[in-house]
KETORDO-932103 format. One record per residue (C-alpha): residue number from 1; residue in three letters; x, y, z. Coordinates in steps of 0.02 Angstrom, whole numbers. Example, Ala and Ser with C-alpha at 12.3 -4.5 7.8 and 13.67 -1.06 7.14 Angstrom:
2
{num = 1	residuo = ala	u = 615	v = -225	w = 390}
{num = 2	residuo = ser	u = 684	v = -53	w = 357}
***
This chain:
330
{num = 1	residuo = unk	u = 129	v = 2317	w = 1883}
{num = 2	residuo = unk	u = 224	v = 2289	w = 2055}
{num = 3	residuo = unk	u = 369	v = 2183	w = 2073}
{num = 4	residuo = unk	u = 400	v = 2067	w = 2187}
{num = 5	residuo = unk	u = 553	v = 2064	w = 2317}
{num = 6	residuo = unk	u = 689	v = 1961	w = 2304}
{num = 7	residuo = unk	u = 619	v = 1906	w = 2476}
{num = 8	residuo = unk	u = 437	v = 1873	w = 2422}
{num = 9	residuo = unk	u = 490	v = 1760	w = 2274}
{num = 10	residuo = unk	u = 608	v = 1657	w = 2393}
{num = 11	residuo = unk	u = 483	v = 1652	w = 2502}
{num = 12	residuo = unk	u = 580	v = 1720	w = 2684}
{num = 13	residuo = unk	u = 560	v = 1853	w = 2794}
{num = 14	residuo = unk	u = 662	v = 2027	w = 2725}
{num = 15	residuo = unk	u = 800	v = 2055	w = 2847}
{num = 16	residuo = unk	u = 743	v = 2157	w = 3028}
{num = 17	residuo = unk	u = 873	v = 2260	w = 3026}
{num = 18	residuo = unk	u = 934	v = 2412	w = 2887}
{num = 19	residuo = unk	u = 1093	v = 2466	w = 2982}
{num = 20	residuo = unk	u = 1223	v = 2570	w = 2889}
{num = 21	residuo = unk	u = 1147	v = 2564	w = 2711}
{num = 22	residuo = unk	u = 1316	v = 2500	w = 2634}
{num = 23	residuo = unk	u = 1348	v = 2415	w = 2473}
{num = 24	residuo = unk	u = 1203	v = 2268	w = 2465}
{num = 25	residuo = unk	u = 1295	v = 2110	w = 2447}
{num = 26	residuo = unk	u = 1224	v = 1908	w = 2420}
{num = 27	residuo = unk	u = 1335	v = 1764	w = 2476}
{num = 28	residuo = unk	u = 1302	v = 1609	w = 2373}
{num = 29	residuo = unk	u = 1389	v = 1437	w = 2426}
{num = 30	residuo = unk	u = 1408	v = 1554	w = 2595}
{num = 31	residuo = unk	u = 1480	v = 1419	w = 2679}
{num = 32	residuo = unk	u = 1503	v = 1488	w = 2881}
{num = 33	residuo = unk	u = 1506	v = 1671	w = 2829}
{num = 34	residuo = unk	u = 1703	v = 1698	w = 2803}
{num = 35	residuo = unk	u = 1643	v = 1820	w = 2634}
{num = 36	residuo = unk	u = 1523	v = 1884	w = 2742}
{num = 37	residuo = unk	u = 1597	v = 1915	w = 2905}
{num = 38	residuo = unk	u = 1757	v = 2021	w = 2796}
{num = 39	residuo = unk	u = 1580	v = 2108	w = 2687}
{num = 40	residuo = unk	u = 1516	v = 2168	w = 2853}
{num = 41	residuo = unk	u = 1674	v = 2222	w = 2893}
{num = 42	residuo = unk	u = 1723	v = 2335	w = 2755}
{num = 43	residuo = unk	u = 1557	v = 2404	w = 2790}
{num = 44	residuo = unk	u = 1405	v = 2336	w = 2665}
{num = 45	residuo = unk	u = 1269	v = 2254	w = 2739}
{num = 46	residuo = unk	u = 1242	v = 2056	w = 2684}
{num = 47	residuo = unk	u = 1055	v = 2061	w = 2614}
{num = 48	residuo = unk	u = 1058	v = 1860	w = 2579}
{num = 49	residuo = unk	u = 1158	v = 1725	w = 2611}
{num = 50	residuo = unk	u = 1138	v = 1555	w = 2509}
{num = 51	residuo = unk	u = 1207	v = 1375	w = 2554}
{num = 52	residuo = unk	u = 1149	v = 1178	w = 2540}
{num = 53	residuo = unk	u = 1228	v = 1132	w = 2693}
{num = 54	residuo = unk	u = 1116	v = 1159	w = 2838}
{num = 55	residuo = unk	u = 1239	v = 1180	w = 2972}
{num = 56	residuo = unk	u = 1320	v = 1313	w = 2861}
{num = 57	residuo = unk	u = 1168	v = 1418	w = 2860}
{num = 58	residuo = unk	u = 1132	v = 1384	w = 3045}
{num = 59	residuo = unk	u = 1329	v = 1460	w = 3104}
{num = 60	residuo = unk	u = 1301	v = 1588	w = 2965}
{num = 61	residuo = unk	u = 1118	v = 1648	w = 3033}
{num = 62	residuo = unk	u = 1198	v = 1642	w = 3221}
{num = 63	residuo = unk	u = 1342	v = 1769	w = 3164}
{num = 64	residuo = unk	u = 1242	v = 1896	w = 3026}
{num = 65	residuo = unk	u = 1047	v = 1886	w = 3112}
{num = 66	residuo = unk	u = 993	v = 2027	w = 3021}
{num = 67	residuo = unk	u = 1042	v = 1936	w = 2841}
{num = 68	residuo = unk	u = 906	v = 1838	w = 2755}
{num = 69	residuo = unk	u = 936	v = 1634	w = 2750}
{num = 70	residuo = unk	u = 880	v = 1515	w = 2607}
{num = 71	residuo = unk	u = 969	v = 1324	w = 2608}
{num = 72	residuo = unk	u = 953	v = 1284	w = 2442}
{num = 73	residuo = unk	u = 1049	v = 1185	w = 2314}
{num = 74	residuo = unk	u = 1125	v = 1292	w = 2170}
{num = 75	residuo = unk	u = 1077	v = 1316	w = 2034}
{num = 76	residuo = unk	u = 931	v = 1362	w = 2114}
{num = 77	residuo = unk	u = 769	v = 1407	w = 1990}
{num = 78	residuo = unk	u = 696	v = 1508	w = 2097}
{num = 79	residuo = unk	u = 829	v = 1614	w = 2162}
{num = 80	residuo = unk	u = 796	v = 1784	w = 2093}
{num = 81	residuo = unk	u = 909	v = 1940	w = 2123}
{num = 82	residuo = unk	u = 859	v = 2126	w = 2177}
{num = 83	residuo = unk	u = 768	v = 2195	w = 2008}
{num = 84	residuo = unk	u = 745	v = 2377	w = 2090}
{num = 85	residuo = unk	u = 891	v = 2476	w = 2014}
{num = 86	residuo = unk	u = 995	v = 2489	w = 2172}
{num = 87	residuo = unk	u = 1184	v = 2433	w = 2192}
{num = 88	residuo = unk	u = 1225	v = 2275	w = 2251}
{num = 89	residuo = unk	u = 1362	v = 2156	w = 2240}
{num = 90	residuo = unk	u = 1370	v = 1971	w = 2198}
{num = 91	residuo = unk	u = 1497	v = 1864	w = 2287}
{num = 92	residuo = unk	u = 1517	v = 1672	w = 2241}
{num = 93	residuo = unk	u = 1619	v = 1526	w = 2318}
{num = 94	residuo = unk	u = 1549	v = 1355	w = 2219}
{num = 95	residuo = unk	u = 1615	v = 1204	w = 2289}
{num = 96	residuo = unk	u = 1800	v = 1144	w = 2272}
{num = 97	residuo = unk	u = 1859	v = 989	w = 2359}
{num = 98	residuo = unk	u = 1826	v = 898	w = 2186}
{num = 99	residuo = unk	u = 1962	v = 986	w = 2120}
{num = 100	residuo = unk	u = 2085	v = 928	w = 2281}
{num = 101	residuo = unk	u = 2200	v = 768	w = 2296}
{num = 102	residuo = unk	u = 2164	v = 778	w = 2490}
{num = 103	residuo = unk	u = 1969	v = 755	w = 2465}
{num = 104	residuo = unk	u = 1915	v = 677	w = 2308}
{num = 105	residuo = unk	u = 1966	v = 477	w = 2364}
{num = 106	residuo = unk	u = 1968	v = 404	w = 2183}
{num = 107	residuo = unk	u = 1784	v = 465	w = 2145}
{num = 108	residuo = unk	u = 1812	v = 575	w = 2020}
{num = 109	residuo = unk	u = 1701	v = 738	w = 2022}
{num = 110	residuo = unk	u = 1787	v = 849	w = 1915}
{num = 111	residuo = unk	u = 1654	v = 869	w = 1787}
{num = 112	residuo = unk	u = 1519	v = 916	w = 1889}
{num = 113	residuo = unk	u = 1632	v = 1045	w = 1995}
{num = 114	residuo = unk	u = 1669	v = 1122	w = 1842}
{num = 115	residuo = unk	u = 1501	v = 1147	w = 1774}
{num = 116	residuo = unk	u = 1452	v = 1214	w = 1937}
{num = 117	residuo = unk	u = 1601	v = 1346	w = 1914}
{num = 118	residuo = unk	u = 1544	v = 1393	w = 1727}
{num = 119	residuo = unk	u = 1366	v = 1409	w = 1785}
{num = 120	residuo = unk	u = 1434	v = 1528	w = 1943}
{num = 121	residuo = unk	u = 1509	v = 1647	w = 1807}
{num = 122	residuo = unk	u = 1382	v = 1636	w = 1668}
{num = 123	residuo = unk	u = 1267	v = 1679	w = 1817}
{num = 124	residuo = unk	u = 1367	v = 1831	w = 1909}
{num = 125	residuo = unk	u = 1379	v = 1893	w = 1724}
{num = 126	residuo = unk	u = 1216	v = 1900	w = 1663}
{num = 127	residuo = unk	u = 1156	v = 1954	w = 1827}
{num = 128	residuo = unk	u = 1114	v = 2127	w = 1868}
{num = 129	residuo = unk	u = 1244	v = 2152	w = 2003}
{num = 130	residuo = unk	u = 1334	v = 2316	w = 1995}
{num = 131	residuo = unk	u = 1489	v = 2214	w = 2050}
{num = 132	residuo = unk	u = 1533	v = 2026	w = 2068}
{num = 133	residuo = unk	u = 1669	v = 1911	w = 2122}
{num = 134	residuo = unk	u = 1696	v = 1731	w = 2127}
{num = 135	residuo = unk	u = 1825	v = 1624	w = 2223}
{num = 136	residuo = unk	u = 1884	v = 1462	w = 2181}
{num = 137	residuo = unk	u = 2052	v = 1342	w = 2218}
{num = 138	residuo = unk	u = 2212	v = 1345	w = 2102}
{num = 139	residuo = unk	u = 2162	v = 1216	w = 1997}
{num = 140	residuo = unk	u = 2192	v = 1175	w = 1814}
{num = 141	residuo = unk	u = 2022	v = 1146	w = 1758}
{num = 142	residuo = unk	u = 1962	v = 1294	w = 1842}
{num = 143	residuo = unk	u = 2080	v = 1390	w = 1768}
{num = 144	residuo = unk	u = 2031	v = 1328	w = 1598}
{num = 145	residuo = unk	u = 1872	v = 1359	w = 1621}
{num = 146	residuo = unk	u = 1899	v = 1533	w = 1665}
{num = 147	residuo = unk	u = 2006	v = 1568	w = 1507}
{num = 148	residuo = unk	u = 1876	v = 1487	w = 1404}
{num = 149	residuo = unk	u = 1745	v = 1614	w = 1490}
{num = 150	residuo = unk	u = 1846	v = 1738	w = 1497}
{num = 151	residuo = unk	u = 1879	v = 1754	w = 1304}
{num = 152	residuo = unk	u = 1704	v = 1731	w = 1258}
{num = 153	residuo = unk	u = 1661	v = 1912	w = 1380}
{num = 154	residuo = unk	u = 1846	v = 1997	w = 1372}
{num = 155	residuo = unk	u = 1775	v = 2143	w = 1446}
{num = 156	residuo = unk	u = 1645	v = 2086	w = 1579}
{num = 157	residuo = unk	u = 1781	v = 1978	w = 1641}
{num = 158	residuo = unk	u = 1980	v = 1928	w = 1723}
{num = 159	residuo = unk	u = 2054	v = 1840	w = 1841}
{num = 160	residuo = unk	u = 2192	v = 1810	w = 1933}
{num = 161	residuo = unk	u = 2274	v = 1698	w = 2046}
{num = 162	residuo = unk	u = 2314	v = 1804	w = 2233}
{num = 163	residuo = unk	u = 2430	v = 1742	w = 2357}
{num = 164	residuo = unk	u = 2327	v = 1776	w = 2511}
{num = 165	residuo = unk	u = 2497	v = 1813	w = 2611}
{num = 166	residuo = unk	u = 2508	v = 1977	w = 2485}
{num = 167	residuo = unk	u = 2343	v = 2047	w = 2536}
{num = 168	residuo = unk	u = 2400	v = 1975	w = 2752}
{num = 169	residuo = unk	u = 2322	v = 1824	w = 2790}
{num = 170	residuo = unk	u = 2478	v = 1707	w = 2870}
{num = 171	residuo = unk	u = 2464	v = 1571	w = 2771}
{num = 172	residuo = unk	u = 2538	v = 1496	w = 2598}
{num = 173	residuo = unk	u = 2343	v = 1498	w = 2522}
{num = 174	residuo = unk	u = 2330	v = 1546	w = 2351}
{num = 175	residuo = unk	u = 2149	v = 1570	w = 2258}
{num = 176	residuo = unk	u = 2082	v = 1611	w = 2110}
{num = 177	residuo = unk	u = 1975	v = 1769	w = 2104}
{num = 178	residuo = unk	u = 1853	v = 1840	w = 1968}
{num = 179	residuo = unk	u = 1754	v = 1973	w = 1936}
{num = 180	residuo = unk	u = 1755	v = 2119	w = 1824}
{num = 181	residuo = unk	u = 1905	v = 2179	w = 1762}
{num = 182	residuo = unk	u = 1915	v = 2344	w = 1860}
{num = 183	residuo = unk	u = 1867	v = 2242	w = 2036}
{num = 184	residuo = unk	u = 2018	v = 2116	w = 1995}
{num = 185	residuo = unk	u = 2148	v = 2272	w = 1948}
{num = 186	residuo = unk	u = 2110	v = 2349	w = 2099}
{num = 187	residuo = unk	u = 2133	v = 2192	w = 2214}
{num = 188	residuo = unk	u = 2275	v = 2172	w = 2140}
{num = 189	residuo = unk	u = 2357	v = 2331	w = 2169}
{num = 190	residuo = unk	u = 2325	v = 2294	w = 2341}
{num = 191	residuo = unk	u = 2454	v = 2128	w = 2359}
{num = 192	residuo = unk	u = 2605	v = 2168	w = 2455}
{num = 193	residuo = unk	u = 2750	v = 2080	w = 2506}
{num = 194	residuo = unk	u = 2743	v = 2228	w = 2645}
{num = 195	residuo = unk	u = 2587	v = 2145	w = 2710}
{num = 196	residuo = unk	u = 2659	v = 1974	w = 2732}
{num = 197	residuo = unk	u = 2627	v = 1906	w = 2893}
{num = 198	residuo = unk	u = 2707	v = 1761	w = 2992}
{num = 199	residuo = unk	u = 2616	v = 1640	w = 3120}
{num = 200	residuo = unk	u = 2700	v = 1734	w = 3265}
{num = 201	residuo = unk	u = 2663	v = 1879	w = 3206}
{num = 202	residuo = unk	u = 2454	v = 1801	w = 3204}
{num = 203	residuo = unk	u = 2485	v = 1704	w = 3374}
{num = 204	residuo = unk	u = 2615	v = 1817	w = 3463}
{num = 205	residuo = unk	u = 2660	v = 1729	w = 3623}
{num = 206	residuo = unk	u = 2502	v = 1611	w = 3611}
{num = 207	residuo = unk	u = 2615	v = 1501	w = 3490}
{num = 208	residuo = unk	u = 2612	v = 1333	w = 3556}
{num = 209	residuo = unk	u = 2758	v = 1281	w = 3443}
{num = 210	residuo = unk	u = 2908	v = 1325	w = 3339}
{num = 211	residuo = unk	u = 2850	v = 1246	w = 3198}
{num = 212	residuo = unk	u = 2692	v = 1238	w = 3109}
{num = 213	residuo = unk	u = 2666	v = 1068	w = 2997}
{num = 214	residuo = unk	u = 2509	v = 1015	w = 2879}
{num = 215	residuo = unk	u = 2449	v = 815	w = 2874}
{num = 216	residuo = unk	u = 2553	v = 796	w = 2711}
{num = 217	residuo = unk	u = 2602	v = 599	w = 2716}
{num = 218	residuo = unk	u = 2793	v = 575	w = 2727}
{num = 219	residuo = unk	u = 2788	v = 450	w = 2578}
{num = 220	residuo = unk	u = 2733	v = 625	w = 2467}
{num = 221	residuo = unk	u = 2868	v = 679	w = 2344}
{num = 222	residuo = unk	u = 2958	v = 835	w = 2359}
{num = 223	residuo = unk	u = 3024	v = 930	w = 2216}
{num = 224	residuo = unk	u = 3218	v = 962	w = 2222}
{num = 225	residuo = unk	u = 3321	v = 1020	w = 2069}
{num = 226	residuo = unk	u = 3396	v = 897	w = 1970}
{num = 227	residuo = unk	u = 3588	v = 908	w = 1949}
{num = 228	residuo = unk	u = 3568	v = 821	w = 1775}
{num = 229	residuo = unk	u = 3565	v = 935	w = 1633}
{num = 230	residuo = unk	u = 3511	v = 785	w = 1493}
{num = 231	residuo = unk	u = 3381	v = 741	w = 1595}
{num = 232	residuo = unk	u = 3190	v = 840	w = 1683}
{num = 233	residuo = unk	u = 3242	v = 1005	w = 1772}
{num = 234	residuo = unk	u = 3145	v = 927	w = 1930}
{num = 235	residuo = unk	u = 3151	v = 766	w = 2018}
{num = 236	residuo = unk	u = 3041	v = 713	w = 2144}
{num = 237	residuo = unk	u = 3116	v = 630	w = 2323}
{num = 238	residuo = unk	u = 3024	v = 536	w = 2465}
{num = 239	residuo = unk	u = 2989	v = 689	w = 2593}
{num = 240	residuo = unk	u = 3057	v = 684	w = 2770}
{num = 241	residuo = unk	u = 2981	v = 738	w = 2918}
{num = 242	residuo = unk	u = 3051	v = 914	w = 2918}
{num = 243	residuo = unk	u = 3002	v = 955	w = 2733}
{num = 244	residuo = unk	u = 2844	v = 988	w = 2777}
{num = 245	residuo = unk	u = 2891	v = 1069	w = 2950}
{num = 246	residuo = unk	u = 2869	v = 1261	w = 2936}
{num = 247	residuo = unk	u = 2931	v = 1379	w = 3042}
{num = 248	residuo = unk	u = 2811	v = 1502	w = 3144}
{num = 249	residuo = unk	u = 2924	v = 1652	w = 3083}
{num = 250	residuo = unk	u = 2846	v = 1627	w = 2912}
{num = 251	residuo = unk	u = 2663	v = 1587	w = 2828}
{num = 252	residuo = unk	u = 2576	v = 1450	w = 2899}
{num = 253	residuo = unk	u = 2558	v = 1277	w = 2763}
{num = 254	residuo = unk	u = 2361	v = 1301	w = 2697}
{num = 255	residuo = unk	u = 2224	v = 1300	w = 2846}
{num = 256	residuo = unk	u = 2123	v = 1141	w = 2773}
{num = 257	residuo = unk	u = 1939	v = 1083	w = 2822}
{num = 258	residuo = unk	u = 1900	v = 919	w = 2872}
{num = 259	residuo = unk	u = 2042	v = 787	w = 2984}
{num = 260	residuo = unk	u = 2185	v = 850	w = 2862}
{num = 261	residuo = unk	u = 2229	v = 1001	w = 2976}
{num = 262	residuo = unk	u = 2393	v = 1107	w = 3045}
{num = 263	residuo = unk	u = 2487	v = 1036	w = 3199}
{num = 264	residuo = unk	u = 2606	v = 1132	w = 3322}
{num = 265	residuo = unk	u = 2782	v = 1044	w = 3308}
{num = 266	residuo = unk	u = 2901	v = 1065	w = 3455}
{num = 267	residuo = unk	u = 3060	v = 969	w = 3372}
{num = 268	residuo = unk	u = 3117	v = 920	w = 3186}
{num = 269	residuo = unk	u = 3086	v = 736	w = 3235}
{num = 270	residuo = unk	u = 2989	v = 628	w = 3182}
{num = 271	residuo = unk	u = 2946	v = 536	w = 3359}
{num = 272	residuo = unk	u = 2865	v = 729	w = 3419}
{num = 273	residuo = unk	u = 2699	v = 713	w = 3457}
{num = 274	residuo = unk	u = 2591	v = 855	w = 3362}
{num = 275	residuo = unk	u = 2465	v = 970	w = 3428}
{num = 276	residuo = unk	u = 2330	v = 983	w = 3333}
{num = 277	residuo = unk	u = 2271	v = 1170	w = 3295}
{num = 278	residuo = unk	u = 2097	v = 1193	w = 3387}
{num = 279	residuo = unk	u = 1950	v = 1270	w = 3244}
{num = 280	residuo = unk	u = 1993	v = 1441	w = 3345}
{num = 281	residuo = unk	u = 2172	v = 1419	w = 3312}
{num = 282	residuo = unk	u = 2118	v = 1372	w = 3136}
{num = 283	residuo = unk	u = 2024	v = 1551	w = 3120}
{num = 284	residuo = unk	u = 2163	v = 1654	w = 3170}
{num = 285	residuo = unk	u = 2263	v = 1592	w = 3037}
{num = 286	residuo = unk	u = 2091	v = 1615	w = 2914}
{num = 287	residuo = unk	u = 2062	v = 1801	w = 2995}
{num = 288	residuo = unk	u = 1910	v = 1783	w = 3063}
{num = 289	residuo = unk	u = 1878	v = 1885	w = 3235}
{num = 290	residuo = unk	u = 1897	v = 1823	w = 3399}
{num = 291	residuo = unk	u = 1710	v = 1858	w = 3424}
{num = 292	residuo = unk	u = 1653	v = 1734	w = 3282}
{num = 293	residuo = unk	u = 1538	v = 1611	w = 3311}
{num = 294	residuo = unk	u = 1605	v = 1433	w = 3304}
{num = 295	residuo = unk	u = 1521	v = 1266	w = 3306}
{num = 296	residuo = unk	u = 1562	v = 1167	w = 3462}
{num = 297	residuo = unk	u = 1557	v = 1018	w = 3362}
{num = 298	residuo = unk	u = 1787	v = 1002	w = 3333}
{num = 299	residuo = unk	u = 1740	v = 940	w = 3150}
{num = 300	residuo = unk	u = 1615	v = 1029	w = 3106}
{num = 301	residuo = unk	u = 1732	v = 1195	w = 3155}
{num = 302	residuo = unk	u = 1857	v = 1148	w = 3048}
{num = 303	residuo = unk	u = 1732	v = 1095	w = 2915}
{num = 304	residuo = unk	u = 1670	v = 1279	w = 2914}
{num = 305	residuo = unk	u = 1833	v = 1361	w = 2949}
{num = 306	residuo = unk	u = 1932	v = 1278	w = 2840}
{num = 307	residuo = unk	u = 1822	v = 1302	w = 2675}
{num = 308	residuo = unk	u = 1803	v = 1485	w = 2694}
{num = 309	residuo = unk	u = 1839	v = 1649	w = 2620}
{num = 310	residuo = unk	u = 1979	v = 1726	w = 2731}
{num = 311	residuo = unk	u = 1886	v = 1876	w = 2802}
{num = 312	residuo = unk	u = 2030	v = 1989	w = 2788}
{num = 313	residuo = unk	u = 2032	v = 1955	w = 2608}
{num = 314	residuo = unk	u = 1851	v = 1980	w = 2561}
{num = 315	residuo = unk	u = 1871	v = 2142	w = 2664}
{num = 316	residuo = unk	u = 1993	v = 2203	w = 2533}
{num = 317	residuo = unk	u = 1893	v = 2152	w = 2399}
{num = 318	residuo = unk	u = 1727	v = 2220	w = 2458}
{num = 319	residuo = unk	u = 1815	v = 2408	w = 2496}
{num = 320	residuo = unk	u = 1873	v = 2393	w = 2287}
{num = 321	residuo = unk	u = 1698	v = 2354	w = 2235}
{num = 322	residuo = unk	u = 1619	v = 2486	w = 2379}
{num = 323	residuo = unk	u = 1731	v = 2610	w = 2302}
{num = 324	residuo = unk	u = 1721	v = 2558	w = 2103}
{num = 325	residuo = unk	u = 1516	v = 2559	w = 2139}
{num = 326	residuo = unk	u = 1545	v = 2736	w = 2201}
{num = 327	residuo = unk	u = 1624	v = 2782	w = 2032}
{num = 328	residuo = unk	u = 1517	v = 2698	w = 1940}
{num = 329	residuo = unk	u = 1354	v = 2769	w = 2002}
{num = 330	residuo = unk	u = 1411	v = 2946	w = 2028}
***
């Protein structure tokens, strides 16, 4: 009996174009296409691309044309994955801002963010995909989920927490990563204090500023060492303007979405007016390519930009699972 494609049950047109034959690869929670955009660039080809967010899909469709578009919310019963034998790779990025002090605003949506991560790996492991990877903040009930996942399938399984500066994107983001064992030992060997890079080195003489700062309030505490033996090995003191000033000759404070993002500082004083990063500005420090897409829309940009998988990273990543694939089906 005939199967059907993955793009008859969904329901879409298959995608118009079959450049390069790379590694297959399906973006779920795609967001604006940051996985996808560093996919394309390590040389697979993007088959589908999954999101709820309309606008999402809209940026995404207007940067990969050739990649087939469903807006859906996940889980999703009638997505169905390629059944015809063939490698592909499953990347996912479920939502996080649950799991963040800067975006939660007392309503607490912890519970549903982390079923939404357990489903995302019970999913990518009982899928079919030759490889798979999943992204998701530094956060301790992700990481307990993942433990608690991880110990139930020991060998289908690890994670890890990367500091994106190892693997060269100028910023102090750190993320979890998934995936199969293999695909996380090999990203791994791959962070680099060698491939640290600074917001000068990003910007070059397009810096606007000495100093790069996030929106962190100055009534946050900052931790100091506490000179009292008999008492906790931290304390925690009002910040001051400058402690969350950074220079531009180091990583850049975390590229957020939303009205929380990085300013240009010209002095260490509080009375300097900031410069708010522009959503371009914002994508340098993410990786993406000066030829990417944006939305015109300043929120929106930063919405999109903010939330995604630095491209330079998922490069990385995708070359590891292009070249474990290769391995495995040789």
């Amino acid at each position: 009996m005939h199967q059907p494609s993955l793009h008859q049950l969904l329901g879409i047109a298959p995608p118009t174009s079959t450049r390069r034959g790379g590694l297959r690869v399906i973006d779920l929670f795609c967001g604006g296409g940051g996985f996808s955009c560093g996919a394309v660039q390590a040389g697979c080809d993007v088959i589908l691309a999954v999101d709820s967010n309309e606008e999402a899909i809209e940026y995404h469709r207007r940067n990969h044309p050739s990649t087939a578009h469903v807006v859906a919310t996940l889980p999703c019963e009638r997505l169905a994955l390629p059944d015809d034998g063939k490698p592909f790779h499953l990347h996912l990025s479920p939502p996080c801002q649950a799991f963040s002090t800067n975006c939660t605003r007392g309503v607490d949506r912890t519970d549903a963010s982390r079923d939404m991560v357990e489903w995302s790996l019970r999913f990518a492991i009982a899928s079919k995909a030759t490889t798979w990877s999943l992204e998701e903040v530094n956060a301790p009930p992700v990481r307990a989920t993942l433990d608690r996942i991880k110990a139930e399938f020991p060998a289908q399984m690890d994670w890890h927490v990367f500091p994106f500066c190892d693997l060269g994107v100028p910023q102090t983001r750190k993320r979890v990563i998934a995936g199969p064992p293999a695909l996380v030992a090999a990203l791994k060997a791959r962070c680099c204090r060698s491939k640290r890079r600074s917001v000068r080195d990003a910007f070059g003489a397009k810096a606007r500023a000495p100093y790069v700062r996030n929106a962190a309030s100055k009534l946050s505490g900052v931790k100091r060492a506490n000179p009292n033996p008999q008492q906790a090995r931290y304390i925690y003191k009002k910040a001051t303007w400058a402690d969350f000033c950074k220079p531009i000759d180091g990583p850049a404070p975390v590229a957020c979405a939303g009205n929380v993002g990085l300013h240009w500082i010209l002095h260490l004083d509080s009375d300097t007016r900031p410069i708010r990063f522009t959503p371009r500005e914002s994508a340098v420090l993410q990786t993406f390519p000066a030829s990417y897409k944006l939305p015109d829309r300043v929120g929106l940009a930063h919405l999109l930009v903010g939330n995604a998988v630095p491209p330079l990273v998922s490069k990385q990543l995708m070359e590891c699972a292009v070249e474990l694939t290769s391995r495995m089906t040789a």
